[in-house]
C-alpha positions as CSV (number, residue, x, y, z in Angstrom):
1,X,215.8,57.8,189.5
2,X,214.1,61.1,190.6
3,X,212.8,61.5,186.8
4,X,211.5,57.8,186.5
5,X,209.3,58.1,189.8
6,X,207.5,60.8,188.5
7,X,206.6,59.3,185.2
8,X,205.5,56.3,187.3
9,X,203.4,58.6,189.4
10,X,202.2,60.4,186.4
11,X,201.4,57.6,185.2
12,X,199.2,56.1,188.0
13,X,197.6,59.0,188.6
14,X,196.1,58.9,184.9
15,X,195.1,55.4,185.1
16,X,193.5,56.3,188.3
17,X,191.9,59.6,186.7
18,X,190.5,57.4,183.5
19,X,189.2,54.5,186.0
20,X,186.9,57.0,187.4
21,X,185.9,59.3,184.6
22,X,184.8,55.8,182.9
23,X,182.9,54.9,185.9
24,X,180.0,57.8,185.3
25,X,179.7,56.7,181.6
26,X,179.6,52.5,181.9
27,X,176.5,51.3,180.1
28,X,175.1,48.2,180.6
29,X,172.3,48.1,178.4
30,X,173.3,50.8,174.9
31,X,169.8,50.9,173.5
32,X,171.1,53.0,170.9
33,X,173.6,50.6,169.4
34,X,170.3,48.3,168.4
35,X,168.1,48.0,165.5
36,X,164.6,49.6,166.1
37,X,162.8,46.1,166.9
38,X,165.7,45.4,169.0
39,X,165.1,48.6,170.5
40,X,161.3,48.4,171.3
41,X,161.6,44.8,172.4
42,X,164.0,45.5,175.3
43,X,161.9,48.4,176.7
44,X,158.8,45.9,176.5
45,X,160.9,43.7,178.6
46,X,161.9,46.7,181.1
47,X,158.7,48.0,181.6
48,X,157.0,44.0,182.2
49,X,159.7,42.9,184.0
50,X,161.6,45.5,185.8
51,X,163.2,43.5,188.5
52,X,166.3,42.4,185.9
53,X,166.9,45.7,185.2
54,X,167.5,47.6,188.4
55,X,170.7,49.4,189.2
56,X,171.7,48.8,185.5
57,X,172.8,51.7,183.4
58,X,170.5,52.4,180.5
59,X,171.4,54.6,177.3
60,X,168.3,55.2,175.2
61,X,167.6,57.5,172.1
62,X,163.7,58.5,171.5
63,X,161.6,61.6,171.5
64,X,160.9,64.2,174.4
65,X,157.3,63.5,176.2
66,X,156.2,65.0,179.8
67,X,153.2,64.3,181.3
68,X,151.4,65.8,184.1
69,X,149.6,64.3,186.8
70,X,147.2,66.4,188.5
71,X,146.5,63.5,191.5
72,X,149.7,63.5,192.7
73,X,150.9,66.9,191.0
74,X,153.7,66.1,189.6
75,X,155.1,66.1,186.3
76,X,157.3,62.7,184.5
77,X,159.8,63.2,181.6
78,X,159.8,60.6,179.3
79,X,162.0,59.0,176.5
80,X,159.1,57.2,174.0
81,X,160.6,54.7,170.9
82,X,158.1,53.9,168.4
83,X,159.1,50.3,166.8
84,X,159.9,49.5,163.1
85,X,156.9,50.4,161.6
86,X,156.1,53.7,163.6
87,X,152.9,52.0,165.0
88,X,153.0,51.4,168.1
89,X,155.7,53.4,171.1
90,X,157.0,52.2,174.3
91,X,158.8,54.9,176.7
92,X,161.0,54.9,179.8
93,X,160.3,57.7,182.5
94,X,163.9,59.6,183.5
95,X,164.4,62.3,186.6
96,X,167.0,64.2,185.6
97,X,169.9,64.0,188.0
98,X,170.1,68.2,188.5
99,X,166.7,69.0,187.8
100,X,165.7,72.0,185.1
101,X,163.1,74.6,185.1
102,X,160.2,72.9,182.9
103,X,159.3,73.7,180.5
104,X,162.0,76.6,179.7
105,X,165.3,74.6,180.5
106,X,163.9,70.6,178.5
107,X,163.5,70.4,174.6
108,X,160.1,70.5,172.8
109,X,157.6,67.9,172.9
110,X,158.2,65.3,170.5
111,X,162.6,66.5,170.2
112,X,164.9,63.5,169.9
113,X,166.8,63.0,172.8
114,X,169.4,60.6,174.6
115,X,169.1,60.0,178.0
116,X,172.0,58.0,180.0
117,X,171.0,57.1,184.2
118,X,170.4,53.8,186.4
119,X,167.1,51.9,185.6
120,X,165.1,51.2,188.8
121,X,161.9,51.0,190.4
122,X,159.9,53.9,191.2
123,X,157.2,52.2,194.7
124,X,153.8,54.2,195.0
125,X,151.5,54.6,198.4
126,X,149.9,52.1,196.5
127,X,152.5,49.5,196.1
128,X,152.0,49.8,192.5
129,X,155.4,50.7,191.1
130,X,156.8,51.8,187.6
131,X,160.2,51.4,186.0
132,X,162.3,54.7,185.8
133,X,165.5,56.3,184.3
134,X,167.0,58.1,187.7
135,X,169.9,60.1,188.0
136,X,170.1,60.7,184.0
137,X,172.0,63.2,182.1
138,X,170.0,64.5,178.7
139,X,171.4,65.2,175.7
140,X,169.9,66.4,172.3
């Protein structure tokens, strides 16, 4: 009896363990599981309308971009697609969820990397807001 508890309890505890390590990887949205137009299309759709897209989890493959805005000094990462015929790029800022020393600790402009975090909606003084990857993980 003693033996089949702890297999029970064994075996609890690793469903319980796997429930939560699957938690910090759900993806709703697996941009790269799509084609390239599938790709660009969706991030049109996130960056004109946001609003459907916050709090969802966003997985997205593209090239390395930071910018730096001297106004409100502060610099933004960003994840840029170009669509099927390399024309024309859309991109999703991300904020890293433990942040890294720029520009020693983040790839080269331009590197390919996947980015996995919540989509949401970043407000400004100005009420003008902009969609962003926050609390995202980076990987090359």
């Amino acid at each position: 009896m003693y033996k089949l508890f702890t297999i029970l309890l064994f075996c609890i505890f690793t469903v319980s363990t796997s429930a939560k390590a699957s938690t910090n990887t759900h993806v709703d949205i697996d941009l790269t599981r799509m084609s390239s137009t599938m790709v660009y299309t969706m991030v049109f759709q996130m960056v004109t309308d946001p609003q459907k897209y916050v709090g969802k989890r966003i997985k997205m493959k593209g090239a390395f971009s930071s910018y730096f805005d001297e106004e409100t000094n502060r610099r933004f990462f960003g994840c840029i697609i170009k669509d099927a015929l390399a024309c024309c790029s859309q991109g999703l800022a991300f904020e890293l969820a433990k942040p890294r020393k720029y520009p020693s600790e983040y790839p080269s402009e331009g590197s390919s990397i996947i980015i996995l975090g919540t989509f949401e909606l970043e407000k400004e003084e100005d009420g003008i807001g902009f969609p962003i990857i926050k609390d995202a993980k980076m990987f090359r």
